[in-house]
C-alpha positions in Angstrom: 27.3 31.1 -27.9 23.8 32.8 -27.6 21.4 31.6 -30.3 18.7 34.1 -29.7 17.6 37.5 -27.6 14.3 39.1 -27.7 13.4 42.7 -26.9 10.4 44.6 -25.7 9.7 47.7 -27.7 6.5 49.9 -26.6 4.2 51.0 -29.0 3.9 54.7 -29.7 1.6 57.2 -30.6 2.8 61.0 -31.8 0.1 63.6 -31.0 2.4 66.2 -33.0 5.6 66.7 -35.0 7.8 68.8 -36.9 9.8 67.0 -39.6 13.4 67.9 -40.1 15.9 67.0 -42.9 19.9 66.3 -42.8 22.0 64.5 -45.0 22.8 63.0 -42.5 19.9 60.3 -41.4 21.2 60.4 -38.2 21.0 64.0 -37.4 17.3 64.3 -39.4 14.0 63.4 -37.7 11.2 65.5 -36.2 10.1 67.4 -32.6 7.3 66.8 -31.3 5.9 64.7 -28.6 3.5 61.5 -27.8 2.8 58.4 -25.5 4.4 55.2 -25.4 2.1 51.9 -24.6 2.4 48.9 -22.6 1.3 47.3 -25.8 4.1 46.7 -28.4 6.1 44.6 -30.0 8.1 41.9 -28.8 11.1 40.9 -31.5 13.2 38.0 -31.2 16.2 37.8 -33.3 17.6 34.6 -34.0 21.0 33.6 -35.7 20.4 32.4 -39.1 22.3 30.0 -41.6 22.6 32.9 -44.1 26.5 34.4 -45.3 25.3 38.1 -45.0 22.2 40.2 -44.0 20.8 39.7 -47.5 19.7 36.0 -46.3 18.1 37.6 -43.6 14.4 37.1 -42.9 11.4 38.9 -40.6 8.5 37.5 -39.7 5.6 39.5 -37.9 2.3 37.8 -36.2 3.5 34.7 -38.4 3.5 36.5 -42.0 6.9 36.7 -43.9 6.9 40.7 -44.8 10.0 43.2 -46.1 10.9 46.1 -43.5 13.5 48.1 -45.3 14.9 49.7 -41.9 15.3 46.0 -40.5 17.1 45.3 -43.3 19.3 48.3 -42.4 20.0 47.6 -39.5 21.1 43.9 -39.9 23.3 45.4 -42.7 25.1 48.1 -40.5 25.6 45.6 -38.0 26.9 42.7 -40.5 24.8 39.9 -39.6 22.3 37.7 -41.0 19.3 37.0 -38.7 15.9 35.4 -38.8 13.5 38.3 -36.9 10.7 37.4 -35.8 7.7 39.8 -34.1 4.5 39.3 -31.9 2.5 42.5 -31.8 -0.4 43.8 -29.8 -0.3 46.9 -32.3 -1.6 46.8 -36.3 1.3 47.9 -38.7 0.9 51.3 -40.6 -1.9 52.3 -38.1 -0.1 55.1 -36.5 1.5 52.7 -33.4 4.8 52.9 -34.5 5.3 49.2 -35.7 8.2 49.7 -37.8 10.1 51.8 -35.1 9.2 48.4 -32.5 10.8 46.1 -35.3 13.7 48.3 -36.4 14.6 49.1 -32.7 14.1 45.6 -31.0 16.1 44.1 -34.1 19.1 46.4 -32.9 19.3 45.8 -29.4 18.3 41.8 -29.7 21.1 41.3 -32.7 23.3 43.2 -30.8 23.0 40.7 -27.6 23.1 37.9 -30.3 26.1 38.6 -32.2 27.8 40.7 -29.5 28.6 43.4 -31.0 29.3 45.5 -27.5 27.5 48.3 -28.8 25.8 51.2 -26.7 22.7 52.0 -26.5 23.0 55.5 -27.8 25.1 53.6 -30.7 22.1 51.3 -31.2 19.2 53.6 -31.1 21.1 56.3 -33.4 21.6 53.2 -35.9 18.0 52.3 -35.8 16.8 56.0 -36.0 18.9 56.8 -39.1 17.8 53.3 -40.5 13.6 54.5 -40.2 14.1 58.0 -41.5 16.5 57.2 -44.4 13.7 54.5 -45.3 10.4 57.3 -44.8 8.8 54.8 -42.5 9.4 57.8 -39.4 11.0 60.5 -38.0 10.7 60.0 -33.7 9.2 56.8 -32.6 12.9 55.0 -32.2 14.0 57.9 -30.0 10.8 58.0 -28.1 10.5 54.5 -28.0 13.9 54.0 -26.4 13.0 56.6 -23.9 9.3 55.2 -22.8 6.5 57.5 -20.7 5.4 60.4 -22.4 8.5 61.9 -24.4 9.1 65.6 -25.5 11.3 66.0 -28.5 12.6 69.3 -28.1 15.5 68.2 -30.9 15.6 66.0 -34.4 18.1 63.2 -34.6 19.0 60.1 -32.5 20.0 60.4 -28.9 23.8 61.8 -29.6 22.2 65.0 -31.0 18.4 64.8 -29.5 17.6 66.7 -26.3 14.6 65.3 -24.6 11.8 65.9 -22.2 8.9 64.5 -20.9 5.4 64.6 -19.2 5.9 63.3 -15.9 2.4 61.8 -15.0 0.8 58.1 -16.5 -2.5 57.7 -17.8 -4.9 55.0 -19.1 -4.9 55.3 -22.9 -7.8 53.9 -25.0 -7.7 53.8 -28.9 -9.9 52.9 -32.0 -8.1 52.3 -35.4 -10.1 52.3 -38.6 -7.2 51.3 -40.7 -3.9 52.5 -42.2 -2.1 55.8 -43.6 0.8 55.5 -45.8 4.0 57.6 -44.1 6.1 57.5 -46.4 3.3 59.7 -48.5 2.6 62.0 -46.2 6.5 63.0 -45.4 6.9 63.1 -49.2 4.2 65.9 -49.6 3.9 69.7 -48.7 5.2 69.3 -45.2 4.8 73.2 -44.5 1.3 73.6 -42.8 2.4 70.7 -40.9 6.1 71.8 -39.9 3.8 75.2 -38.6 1.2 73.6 -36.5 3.7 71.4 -35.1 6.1 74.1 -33.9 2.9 75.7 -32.3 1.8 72.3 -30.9 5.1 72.2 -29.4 5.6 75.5 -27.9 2.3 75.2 -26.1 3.2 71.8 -24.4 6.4 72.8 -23.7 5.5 75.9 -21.6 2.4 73.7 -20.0 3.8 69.7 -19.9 0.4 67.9 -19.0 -1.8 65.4 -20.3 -4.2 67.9 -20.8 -2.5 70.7 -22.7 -0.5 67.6 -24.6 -4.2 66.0 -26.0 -5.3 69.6 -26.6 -2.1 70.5 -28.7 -2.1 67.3 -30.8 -5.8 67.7 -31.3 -5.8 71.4 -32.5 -2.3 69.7 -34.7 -4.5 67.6 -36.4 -7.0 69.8 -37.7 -4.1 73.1 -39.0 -2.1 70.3 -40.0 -4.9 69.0 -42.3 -4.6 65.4 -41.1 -7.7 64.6 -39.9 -9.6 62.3 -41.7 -13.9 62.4 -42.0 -14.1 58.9 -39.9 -11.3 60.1 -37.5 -12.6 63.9 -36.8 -16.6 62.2 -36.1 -14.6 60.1 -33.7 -13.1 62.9 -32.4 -16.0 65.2 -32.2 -18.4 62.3 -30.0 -15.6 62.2 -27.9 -15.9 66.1 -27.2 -19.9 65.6 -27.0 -19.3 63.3 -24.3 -17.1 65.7 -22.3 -13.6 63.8 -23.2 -10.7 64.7 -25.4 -9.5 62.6 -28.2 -6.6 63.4 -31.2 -4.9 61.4 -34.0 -2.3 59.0 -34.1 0.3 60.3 -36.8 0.2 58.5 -38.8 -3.1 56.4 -39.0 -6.2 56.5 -39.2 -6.4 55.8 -35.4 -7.8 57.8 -32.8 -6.6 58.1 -29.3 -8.0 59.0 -25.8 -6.9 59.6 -22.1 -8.9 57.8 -19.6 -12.3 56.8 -20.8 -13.1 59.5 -23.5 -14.0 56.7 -26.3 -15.7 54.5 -24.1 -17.9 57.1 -22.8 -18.3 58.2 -26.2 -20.2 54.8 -27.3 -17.2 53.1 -28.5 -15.3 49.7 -27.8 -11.6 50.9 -27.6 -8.8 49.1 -26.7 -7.7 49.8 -23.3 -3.6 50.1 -22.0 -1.7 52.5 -20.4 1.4 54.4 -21.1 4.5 52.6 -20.9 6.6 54.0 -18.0 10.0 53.0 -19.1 11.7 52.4 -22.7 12.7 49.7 -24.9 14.3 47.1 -23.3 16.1 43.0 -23.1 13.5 40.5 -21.8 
């Protein structure tokens, strides 16, 4: 009997996205498009002594904390578990933390307890488990599908058609804290649903790096996003001849090559992640 699985789950950044509802968790989420990173989140699920998945516990960077879509997913599954994180990634910073922790749990749990599950069957449950919670909308699909995802469709993978940039990059980023989701999903979504059908449309008829940090950038601003710390950051990254956007959603700002470095700043350096989530 296996006592414990731990999966890798790159970190993710959306440039731009569209949100989408449905009765159905499953079948809701957003299009759009972003970067995953070689920095994420490593999750180790563990069998615990608990009856049911209300015993259940998760631990991240060695702090006890409550992550409703974990929860979920340990409930949909039936087990009780004792999950427990290491991330390169701040939660709530635009990285897609939860989607890491809610996506590892379900593949992990379901080597674990062996529950023969797919992996579309995993990813939809961990999908429908972030959106019916407001913690996000895409990073579970993207995240399961690694490089530089296109999300031409809402939903998990059974209904989601998907795309991709095909080229890597070095990616630097600067974070200045956090920006509540769940708050921004729950307000006037219309000036964002518009910019991010346009964002879309433009990187779908010209898939590079270069129209994809242009669209997300232009996003921002129509989508009225940007914060004051996060558009200066932005702006002395166009002064120094780069391009730089938001990370939705956080106050985090994100750059192909060496924009914020050149720019006078002490980013974080990785690179995007050129497969998915996946079993160590």
């Amino acid at each position: 009997m296996r006592e414990e699985a731990t999966a890798f789950v790159p970190g993710h950044i959306t440039g731009f996205f569209s949100a989408h509802t449905d009765t159905d968790p499953t079948k809701a989420g957003s299009r759009g498009a972003g970067v995953t990173l070689t920095d994420g989140v490593d999750v180790t699920v563990r069998r615990h002594a608990g009856a049911n998945a209300a015993d259940s516990s998760v631990v991240l960077d060695g702090e006890s904390i409550t992550v409703e879509p974990v929860s979920t997913v340990l409930e949909t599954l039936g087990v009780s578990a004792r999950v427990e994180a290491e991330a390169d990634l701040p939660l709530g910073a635009g990285f897609g933390v939860s989607g890491a922790l809610t996506l590892g749990t379900a593949l992990a749990a379901n080597r674990v307890f062996e529950r023969n599950l797919s992996w579309n069957e995993l990813v939809t449950i961990a999908h429908g488990a972030e959106v019916q919670a407001g913690t996000g909308l895409g990073d579970v699909v993207a995240q399961a599908y690694g490089g530089i995802p296109i999300r031409l469709e809402p939903g998990g993978p059974q209904v989601n058609r998907m795309d991709a940039i095909p080229e890597r990059a070095r990616v630097e980023y600067v974070s200045f804290g956090e920006l509540s989701t769940e708050a921004v999903l729950a307000g006037d979504m219309e000036a964002v649903t518009a910019a991010g059908k346009q964002a879309l449309s433009r990187v779908v008829e010209e898939p590079t790096l270069l129209s994809f940090i242009y669209a997300s950038r232009v996003f921002a601003r129509e989508a009225g996003l940007l914060t004051d710390r996060v558009k200066t950051t932005i702006d002395d990254v166009s002064d120094a001849g780069g391009q730089a956007s938001m990370a939705m959603l956080g106050e985090t700002v994100f750059a192909f090559g060496t924009g914020l470095s050149d720019a006078g700043y002490e980013p974080t350096a990785c690179a995007t992640h050129p497969a998915g989530a996946m079993i160590r």
